[in-house]
Z-matrix of the N, CA and C atoms (Angstrom, degrees):
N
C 1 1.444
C 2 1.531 1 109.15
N 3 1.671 2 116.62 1 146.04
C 4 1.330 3 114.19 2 -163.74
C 5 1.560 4 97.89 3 -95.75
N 6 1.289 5 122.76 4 164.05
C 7 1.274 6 139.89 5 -179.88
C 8 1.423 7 107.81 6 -111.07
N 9 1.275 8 113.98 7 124.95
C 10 1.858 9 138.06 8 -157.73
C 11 1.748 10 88.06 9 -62.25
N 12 1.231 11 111.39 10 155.89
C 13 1.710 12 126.63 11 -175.41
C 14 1.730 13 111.52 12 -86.54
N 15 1.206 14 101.69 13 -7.15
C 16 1.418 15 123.70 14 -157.66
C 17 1.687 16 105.74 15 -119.04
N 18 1.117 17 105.86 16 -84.66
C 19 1.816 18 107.23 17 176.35
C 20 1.278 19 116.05 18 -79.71
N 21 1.528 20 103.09 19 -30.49
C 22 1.843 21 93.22 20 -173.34
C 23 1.336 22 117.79 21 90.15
N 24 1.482 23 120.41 22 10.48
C 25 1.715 24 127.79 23 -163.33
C 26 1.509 25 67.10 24 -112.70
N 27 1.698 26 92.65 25 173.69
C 28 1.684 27 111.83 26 -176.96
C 29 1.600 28 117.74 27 -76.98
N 30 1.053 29 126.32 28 117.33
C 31 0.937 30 136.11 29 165.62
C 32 1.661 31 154.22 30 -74.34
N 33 1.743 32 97.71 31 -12.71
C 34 1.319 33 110.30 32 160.01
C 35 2.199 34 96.09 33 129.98
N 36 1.381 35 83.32 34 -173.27
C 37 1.599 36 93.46 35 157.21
C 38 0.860 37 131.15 36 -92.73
N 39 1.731 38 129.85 37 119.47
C 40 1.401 39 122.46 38 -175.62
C 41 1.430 40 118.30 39 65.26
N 42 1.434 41 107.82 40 19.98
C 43 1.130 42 113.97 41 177.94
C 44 1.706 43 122.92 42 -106.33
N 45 1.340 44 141.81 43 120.76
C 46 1.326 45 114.72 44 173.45
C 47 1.411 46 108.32 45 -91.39
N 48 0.839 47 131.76 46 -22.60
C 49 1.698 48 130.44 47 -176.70
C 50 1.577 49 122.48 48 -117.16
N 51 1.550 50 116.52 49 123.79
C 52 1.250 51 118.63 50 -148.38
C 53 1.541 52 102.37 51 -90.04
N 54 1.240 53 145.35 52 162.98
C 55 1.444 54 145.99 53 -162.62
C 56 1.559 55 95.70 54 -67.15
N 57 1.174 56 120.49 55 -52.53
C 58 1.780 57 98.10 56 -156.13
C 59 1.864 58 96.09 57 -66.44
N 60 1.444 59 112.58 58 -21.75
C 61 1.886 60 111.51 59 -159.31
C 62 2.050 61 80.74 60 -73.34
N 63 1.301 62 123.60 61 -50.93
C 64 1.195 63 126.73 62 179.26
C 65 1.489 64 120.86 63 -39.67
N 66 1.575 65 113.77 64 -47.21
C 67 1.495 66 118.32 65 162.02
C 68 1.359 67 114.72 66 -58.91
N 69 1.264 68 115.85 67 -43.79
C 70 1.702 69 117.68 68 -172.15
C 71 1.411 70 116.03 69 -54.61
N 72 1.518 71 109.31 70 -45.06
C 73 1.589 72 132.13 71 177.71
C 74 1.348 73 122.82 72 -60.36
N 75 1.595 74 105.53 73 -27.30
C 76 1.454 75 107.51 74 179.86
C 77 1.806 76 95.42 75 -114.83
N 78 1.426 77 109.88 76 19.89
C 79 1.826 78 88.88 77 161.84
C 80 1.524 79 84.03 78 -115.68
N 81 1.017 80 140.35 79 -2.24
C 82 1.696 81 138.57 80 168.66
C 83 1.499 82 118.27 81 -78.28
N 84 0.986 83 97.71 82 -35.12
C 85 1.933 84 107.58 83 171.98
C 86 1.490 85 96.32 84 -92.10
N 87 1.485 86 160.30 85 -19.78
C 88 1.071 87 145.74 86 172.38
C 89 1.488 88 97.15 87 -82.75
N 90 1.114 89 145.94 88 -25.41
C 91 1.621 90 138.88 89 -179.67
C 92 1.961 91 114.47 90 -57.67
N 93 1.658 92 82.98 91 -43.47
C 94 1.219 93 83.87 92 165.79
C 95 1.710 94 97.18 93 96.49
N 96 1.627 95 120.79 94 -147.23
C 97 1.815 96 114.35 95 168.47
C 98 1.321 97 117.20 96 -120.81
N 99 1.705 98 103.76 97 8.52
C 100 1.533 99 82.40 98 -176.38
C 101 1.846 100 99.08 99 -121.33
N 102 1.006 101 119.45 100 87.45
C 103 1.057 102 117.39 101 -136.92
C 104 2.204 103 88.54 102 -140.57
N 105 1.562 104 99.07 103 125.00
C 106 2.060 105 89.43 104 -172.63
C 107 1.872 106 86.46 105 -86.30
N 108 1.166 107 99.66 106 174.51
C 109 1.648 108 116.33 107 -168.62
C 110 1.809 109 99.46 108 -77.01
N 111 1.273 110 109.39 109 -24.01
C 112 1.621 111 109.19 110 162.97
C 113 1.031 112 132.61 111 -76.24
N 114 1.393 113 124.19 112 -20.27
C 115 1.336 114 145.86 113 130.10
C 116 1.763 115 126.87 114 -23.17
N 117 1.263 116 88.31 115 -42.65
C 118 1.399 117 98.84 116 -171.26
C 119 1.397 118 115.04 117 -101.15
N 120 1.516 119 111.26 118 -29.54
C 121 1.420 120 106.20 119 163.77
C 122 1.572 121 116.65 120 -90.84
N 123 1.414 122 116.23 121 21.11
C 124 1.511 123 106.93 122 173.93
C 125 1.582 124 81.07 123 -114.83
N 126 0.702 125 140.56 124 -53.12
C 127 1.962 126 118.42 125 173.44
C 128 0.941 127 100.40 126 -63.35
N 129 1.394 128 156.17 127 -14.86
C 130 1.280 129 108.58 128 145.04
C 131 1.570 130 137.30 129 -124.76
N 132 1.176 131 92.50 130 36.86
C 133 1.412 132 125.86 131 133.03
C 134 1.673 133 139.47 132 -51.69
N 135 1.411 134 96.69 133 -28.88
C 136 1.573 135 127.52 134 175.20
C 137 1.176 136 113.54 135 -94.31
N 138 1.101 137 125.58 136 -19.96
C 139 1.832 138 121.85 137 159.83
C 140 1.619 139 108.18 138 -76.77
N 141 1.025 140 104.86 139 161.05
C 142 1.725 141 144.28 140 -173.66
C 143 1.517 142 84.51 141 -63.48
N 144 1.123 143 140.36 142 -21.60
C 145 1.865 144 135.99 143 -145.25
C 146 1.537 145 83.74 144 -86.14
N 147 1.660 146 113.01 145 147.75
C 148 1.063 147 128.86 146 156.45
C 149 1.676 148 132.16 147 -73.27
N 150 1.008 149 106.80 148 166.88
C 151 1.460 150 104.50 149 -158.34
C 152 1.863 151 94.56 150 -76.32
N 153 0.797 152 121.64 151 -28.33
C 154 1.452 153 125.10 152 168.15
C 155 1.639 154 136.02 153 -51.91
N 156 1.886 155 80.68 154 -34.45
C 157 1.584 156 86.94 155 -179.20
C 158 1.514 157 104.13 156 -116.20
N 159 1.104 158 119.50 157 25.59
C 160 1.211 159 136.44 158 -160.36
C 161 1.862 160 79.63 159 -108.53
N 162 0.763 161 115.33 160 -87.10
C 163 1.852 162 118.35 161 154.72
C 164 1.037 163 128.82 162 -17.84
N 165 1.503 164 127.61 163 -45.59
C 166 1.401 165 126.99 164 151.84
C 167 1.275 166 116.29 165 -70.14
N 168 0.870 167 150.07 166 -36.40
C 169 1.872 168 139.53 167 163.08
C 170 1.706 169 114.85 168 -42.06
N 171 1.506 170 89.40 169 -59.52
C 172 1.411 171 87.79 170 -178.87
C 173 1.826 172 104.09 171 -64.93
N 174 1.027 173 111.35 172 -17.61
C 175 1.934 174 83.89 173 -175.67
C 176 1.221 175 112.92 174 -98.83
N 177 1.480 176 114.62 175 4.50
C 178 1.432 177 142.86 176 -178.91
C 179 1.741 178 100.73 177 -34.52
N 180 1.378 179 128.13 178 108.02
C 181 1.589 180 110.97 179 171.34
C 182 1.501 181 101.05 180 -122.25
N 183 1.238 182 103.18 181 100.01
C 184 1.661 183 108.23 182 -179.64
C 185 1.578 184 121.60 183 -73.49
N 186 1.517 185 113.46 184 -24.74
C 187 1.336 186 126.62 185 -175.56
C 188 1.422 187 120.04 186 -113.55
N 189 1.106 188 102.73 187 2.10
C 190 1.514 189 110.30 188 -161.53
C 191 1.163 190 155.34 189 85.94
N 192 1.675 191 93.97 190 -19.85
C 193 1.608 192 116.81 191 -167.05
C 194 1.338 193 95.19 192 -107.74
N 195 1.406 194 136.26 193 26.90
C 196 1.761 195 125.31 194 172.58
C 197 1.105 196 129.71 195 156.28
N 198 0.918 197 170.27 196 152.16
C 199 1.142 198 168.63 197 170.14
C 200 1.577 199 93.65 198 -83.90
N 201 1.848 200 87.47 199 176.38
C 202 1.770 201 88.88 200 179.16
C 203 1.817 202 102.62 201 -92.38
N 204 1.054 203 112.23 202 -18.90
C 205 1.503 204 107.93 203 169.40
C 206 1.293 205 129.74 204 -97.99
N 207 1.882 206 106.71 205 3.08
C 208 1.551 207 126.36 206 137.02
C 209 1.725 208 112.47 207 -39.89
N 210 1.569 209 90.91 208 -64.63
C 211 1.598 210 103.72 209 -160.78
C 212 1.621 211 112.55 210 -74.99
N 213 1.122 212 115.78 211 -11.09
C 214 1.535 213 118.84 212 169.07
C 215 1.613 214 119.31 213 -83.10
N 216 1.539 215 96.61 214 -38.74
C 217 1.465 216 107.76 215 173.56
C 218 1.861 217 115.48 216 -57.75
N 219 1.360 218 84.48 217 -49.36
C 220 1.685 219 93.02 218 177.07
C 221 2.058 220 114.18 219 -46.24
N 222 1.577 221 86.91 220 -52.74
C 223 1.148 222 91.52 221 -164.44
C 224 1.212 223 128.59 222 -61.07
N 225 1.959 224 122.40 223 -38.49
C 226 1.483 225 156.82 224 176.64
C 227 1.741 226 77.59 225 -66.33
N 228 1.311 227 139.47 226 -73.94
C 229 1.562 228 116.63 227 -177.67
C 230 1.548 229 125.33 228 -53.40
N 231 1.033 230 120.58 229 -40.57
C 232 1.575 231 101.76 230 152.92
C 233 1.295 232 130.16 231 -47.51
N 234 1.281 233 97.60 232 -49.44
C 235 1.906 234 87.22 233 -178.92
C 236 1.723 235 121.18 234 -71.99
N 237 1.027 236 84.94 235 -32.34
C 238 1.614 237 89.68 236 -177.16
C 239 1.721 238 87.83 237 -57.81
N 240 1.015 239 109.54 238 -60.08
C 241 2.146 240 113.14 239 -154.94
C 242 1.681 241 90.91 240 -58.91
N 243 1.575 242 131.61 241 -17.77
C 244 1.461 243 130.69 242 -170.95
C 245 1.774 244 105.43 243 -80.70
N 246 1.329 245 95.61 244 -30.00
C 247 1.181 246 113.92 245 -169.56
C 248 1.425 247 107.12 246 -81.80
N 249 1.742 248 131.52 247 -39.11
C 250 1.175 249 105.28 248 167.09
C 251 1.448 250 114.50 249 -114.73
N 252 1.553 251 114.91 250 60.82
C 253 1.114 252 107.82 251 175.99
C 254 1.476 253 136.26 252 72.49
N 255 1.541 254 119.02 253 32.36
C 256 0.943 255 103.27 254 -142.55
C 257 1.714 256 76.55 255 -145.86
N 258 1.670 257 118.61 256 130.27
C 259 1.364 258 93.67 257 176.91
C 260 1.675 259 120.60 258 -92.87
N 261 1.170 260 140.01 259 -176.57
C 262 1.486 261 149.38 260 -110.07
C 263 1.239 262 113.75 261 -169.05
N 264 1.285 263 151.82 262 122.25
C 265 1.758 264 124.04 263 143.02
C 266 1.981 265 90.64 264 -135.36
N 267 1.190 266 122.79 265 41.49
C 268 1.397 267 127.36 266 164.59
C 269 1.206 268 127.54 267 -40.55
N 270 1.533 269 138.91 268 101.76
C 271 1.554 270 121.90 269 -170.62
C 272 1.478 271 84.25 270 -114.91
N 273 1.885 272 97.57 271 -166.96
C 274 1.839 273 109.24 272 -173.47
C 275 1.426 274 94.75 273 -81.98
N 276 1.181 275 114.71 274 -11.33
C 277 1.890 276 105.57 275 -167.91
C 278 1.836 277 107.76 276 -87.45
N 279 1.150 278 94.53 277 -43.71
C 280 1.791 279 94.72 278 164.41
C 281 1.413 280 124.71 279 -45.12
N 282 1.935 281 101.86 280 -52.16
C 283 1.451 282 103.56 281 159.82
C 284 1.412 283 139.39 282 -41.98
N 285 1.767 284 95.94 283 -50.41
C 286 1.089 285 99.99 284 -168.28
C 287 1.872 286 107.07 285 -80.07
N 288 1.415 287 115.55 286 -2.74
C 289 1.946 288 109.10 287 156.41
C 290 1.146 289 92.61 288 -73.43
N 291 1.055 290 129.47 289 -64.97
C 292 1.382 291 110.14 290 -141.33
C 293 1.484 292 117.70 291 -79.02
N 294 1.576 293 134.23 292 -12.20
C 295 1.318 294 133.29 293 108.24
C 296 1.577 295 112.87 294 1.42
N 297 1.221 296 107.98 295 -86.60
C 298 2.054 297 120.13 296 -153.04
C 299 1.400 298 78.88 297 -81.64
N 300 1.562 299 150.20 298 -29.08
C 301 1.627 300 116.46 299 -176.80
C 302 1.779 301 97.88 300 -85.77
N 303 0.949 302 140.97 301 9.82
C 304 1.576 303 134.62 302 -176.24
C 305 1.589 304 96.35 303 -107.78
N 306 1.429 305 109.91 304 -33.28
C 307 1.598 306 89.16 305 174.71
C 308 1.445 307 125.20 306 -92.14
N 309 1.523 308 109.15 307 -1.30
C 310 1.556 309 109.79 308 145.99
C 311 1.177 310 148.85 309 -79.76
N 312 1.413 311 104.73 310 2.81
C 313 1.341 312 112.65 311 -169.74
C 314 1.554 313 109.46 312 -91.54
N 315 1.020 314 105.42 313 165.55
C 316 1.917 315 107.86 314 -161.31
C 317 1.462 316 90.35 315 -68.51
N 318 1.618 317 108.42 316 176.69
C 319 1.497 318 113.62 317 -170.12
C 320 1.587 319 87.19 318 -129.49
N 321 1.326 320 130.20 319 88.09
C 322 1.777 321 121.86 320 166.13
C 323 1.843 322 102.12 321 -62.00
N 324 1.473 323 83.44 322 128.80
C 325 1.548 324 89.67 323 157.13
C 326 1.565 325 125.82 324 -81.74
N 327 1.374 326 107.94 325 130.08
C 328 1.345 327 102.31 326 -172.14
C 329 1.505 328 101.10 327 -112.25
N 330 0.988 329 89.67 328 172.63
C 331 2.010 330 114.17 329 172.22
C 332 1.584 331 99.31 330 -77.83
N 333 1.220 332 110.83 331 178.39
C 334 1.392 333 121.10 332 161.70
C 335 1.090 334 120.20 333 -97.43
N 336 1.770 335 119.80 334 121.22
C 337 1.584 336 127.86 335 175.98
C 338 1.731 337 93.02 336 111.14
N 339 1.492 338 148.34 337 -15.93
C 340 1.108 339 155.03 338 -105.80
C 341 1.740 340 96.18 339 -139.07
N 342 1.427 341 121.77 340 95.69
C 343 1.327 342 123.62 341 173.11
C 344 1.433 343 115.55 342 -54.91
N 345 1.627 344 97.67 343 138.91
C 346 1.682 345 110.59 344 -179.31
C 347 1.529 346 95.41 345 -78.08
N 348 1.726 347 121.04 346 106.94
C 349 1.256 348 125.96 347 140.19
C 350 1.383 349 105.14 348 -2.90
N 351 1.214 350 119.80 349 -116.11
C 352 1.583 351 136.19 350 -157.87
C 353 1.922 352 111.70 351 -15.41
N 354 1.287 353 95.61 352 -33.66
C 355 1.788 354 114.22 353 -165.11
C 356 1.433 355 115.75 354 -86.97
N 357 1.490 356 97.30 355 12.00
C 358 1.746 357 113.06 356 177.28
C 359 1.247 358 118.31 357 -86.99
């Protein structure tokens, strides 16, 4: 049995994509592009998919260059930066460094009330 392209749970025979990742895909192509990220988790929110794998779709990086909540992130930052003037060339792959460089970066323990150095 094949394993879904998306969650990685079983997906059937001859199948690469498992029914709930199949629902997710077609409430993601019905959103259309202009679409806020609450938007997107209340359609798919509306599928049968669990909240678990609802999480694995979105971090789903089939190509390498992003996740799907890479590529939304990218996109909601362009517009916003279009919106105040500000120019842009943001893709999912930028995201997705700057993702993997934030989870390398050291973790200072702070006090409570106590600004993170680094975030200055």
């Amino acid at each position: 049995m094949a394993k879904c392209l998306y969650c990685q749970e079983k997906a059937g025979w001859f199948q690469a994509v498992c029914g709930d990742c199949k629902a997710m895909l077609a409430k993601l192509q019905e959103l259309g592009t202009g679409f806020s990220f609450r938007d997107l988790l209340d359609a798919l929110m509306a599928t049968s998919a669990s909240n678990a794998k609802i999480e694995k779709f979105l971090d789903a990086d089939l190509r390498g260059q992003g996740s799907i909540r890479d590529m939304i992130t990218a996109r909601m930052t362009n517009e916003l930066a279009m919106r105040v003037g500000q120019p842009t060339d943001t893709d999912s792959l930028k995201v997705k460094q700057i993702r993997e460089e934030e989870k390398k970066r050291p973790q200072i323990p702070l006090k409570p009330g106590q600004c993170d150095p680094l975030r200055r």
